[in-house]
C-alpha positions in Angstrom: 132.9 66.3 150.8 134.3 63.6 152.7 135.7 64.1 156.6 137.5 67.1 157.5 141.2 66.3 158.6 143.0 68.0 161.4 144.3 71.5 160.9 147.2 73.3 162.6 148.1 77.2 162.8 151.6 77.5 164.3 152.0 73.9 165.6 148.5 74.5 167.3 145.7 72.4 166.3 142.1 73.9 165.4 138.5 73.7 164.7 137.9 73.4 160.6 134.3 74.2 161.2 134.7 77.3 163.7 137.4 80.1 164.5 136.0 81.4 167.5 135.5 79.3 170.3 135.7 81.1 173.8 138.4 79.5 175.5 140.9 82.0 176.3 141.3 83.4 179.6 139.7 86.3 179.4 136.7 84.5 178.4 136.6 82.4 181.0 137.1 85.3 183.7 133.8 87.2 181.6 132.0 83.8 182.3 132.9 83.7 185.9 131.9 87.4 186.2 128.5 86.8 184.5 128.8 88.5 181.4 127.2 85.3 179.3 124.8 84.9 182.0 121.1 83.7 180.1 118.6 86.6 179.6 115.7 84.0 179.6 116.3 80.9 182.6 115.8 77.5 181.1 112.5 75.7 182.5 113.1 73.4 185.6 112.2 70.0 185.1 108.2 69.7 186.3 108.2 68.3 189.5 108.4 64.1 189.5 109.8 64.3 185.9 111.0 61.1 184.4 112.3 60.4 181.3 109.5 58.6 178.9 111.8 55.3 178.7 112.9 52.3 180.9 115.9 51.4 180.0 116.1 47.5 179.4 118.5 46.7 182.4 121.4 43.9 181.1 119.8 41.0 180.4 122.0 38.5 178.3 125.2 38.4 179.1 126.2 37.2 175.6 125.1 40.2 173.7 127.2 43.3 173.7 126.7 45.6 176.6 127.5 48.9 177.9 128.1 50.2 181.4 127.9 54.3 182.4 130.4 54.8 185.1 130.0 58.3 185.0 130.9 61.6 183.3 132.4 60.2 179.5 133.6 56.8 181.4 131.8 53.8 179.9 132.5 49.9 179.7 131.8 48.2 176.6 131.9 45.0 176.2 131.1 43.4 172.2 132.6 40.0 170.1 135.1 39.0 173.2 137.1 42.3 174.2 136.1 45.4 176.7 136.6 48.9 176.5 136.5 51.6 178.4 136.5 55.3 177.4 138.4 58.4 179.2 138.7 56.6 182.7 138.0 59.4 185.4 137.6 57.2 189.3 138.9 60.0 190.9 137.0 62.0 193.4 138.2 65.2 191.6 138.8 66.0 187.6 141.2 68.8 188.2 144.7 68.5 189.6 144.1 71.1 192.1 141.1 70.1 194.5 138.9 72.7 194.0 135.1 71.8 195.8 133.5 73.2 192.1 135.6 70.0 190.6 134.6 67.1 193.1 132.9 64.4 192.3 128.8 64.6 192.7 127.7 60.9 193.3 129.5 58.0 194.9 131.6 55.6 192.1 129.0 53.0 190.6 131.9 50.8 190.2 135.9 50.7 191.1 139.0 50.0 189.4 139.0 47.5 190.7 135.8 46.0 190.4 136.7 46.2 186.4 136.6 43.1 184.2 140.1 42.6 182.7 140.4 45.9 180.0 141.4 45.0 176.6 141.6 48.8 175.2 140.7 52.6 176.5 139.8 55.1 174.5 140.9 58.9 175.5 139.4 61.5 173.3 141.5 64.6 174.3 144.0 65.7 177.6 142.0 67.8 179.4 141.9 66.7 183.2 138.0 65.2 183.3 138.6 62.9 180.2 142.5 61.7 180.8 142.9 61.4 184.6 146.3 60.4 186.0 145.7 58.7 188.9 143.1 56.4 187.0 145.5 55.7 184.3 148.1 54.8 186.2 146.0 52.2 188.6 144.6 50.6 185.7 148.2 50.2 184.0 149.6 48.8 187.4 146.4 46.3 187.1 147.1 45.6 183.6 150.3 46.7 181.5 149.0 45.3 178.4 146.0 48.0 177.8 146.1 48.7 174.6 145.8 52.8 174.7 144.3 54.0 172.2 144.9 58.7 171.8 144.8 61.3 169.4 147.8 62.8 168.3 150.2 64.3 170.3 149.2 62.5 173.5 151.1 59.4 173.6 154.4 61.0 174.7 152.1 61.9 178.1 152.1 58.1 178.5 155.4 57.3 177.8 156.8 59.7 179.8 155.4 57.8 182.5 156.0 54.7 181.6 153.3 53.2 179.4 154.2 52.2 175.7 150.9 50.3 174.6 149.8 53.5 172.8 148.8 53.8 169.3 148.5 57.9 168.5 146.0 58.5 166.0 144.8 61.6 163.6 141.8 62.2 162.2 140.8 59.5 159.7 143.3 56.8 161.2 142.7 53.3 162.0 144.2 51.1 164.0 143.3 47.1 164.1 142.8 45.7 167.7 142.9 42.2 165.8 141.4 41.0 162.6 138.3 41.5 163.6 138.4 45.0 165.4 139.3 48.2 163.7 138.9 51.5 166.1 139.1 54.9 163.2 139.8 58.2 165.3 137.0 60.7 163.4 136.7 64.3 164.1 135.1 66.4 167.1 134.7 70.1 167.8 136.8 71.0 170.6 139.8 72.0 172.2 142.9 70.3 174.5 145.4 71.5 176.9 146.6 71.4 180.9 148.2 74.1 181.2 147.4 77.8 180.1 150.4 77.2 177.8 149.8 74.2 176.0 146.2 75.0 174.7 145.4 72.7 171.5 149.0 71.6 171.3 147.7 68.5 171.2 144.1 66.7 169.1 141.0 65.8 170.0 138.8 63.5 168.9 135.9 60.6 168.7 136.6 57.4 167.6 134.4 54.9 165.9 135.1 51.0 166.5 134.0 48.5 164.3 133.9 44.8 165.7 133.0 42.1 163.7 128.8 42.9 162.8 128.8 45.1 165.4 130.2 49.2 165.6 130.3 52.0 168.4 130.5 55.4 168.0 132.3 57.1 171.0 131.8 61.0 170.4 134.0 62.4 172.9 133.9 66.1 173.9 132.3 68.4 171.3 130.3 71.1 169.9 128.0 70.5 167.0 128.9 71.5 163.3 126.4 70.8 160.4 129.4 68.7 158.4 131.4 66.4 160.5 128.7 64.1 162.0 126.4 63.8 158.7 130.0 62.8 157.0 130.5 59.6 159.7 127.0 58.9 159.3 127.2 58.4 155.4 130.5 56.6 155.9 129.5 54.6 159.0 125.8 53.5 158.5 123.8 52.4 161.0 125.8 52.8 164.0 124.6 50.3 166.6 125.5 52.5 169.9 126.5 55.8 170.5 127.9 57.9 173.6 126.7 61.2 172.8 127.2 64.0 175.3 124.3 65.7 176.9 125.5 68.1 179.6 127.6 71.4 180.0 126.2 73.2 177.8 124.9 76.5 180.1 125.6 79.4 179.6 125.2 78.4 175.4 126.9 81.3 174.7 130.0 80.2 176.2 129.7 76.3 176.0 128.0 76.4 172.7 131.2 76.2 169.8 132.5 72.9 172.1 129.8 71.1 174.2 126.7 69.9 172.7 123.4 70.9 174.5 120.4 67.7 174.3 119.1 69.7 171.0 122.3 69.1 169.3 123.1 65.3 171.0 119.5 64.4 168.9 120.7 65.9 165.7 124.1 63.9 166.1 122.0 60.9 167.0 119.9 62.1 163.9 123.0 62.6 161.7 125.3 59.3 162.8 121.8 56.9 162.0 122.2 55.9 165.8 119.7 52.7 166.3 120.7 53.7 170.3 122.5 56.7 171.8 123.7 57.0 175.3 123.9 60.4 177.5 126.8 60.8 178.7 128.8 64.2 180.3 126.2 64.7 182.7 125.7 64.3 186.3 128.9 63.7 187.7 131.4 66.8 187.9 129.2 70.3 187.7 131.3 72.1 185.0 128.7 74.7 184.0 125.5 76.4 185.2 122.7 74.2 184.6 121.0 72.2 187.4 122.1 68.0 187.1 118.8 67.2 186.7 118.2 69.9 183.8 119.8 67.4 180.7 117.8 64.8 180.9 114.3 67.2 180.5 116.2 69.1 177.6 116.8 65.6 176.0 112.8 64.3 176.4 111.7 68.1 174.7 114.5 67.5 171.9 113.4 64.0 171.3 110.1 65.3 171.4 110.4 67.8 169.0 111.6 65.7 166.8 108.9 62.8 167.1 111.8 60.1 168.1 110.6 57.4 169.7 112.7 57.7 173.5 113.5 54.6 174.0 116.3 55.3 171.3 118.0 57.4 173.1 118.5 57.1 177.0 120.0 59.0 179.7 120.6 56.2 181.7 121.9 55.8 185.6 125.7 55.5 186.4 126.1 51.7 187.2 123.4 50.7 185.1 124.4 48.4 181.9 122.1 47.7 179.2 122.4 45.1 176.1 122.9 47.4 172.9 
């Protein structure tokens, strides 16, 4: 079957794999007003509840590592150059500071507490993955980021001044050096800042292969049976994956874009992931369940599924493990 390629309706871009996915705003005013509200409450973590894992904290500083800062925001570091994925370091992901989008922990680690960044990775435009403030800091630090965005979003840079952007679609590649190739592969979701620019522009995940060594970045998305098989067959035995595990209640609204931990272990499942990483959890509250609820829904997925856990963490913001 191969991967699906990006689709557009009327210069809009959409979901192959879905039509429908709730993000209109009448939808979101029928969320707000409780209308997808969960018949059945999802079970509370039992009391003293830790995950059935202990990380390995970094131990060799010459292996490839990986550091949650929070939210999607990792460092990565593997064969020589760093990345880091949809930068958010501000106290709020929205451009109005609403209390619902503040932060909900302290930073783990600055700007400028960053080892020198070689590339970033931005998955889509909405405000909690591509944050202005953060990019433009990290330019000022370092104008030679290589920035790496689906299509559509690289005039968003230039028009403030960046030009070390390389726009990808679905399926494209683009060669860090000869020994790095980052391939922009598909994700179920949506873009847009503005109610009148909704999926004007692409989203996406991005695997990057270095040397003996590859990283599968999901990005923001929903589950579909076809995509994350596909990259799994094309991309075998990923080393690491970033697989979200959070926003995902009420299902019936977050459901066609967010993954819940059930479908984060069957992308883990489908990609071949020797580890996976939780990520989209803990930082901003963008939906209803508690921040300690993803990690429990993770350990009963796993669990289900007879996975050994130490496979897939949800590991601390400002902890770093070898990978």
């Amino acid at each position: 079957m191969g991967l699906s390629s990006s689709q557009q309706v009327s210069g809009r871009f959409v979901n192959p794999h879905i039509k429908d996915i709730k993000r209109n705003l009448w939808d979101a005013v029928l969320w707000r007003l409780g209308f997808y509200r969960e018949k059945h409450p999802r079970l509370a973590p039992p009391r003293g509840f830790f995950y059935p894992a202990n990380p390995m904290s970094l131990a060799d500083p010459l292996r490839p590592s990986a550091l949650w800062v929070g939210h999607s925001t990792f460092i990565i570091q593997v064969n020589g150059l760093t990345f880091l994925t949809d930068p958010v370091f501000s106290s709020y992901c929205s451009p109005i500071h609403f209390q619902v989008f503040r932060r909900q922990q302290d930073l783990a680690i600055t700007i400028d507490d960053l080892p020198a960044i070689d590339c970033v990775l931005i998955s889509h435009n909405h405000y909690d993955h591509l944050d202005e403030n953060s990019v433009m800091q990290l330019h000022r630090r370092n104008s030679d980021i290589i920035w790496i965005v689906p299509q559509r979003v690289s005039n968003w840079f230039k028009k403030r001044g960046i030009h070390t952007v390389q726009e990808l679609d679905w399926n494209q590649s683009h060669r860090v050096n000869l020994h790095c190739k980052i391939t922009a592969v598909p994700a179920q979701h949506f873009s847009g800042r503005h109610l009148w620019d909704k999926n004007r522009t692409l989203w996406c995940g991005y695997i990057v292969e270095c040397q003996d060594k590859k990283f599968y970045f999901v990005g923001d998305t929903g589950y579909n049976p076809i995509d994350f098989k596909e990259i799994g067959k094309k991309w075998p035995g990923v080393d690491l994956s970033l697989i979200p595990i959070g926003v995902y209640v009420p299902q019936k609204f977050m459901q066609p874009v967010h993954v819940n931990p059930h479908e984060a272990v069957k992308i883990h499942c489908d990609v071949g992931s020797r580890l996976s990483l939780g990520m989209h959890w803990k930082t901003f509250c963008l939906s209803e369940e508690p921040t300690d609820l993803p990690p429990y829904d993770l350990y009963l997925a796993m669990k289900e599924q007879g996975l050994a856990y130490e496979t897939f963490l949800p590991i601390e913001p400002g902890q770093s493990i070898n990978w």
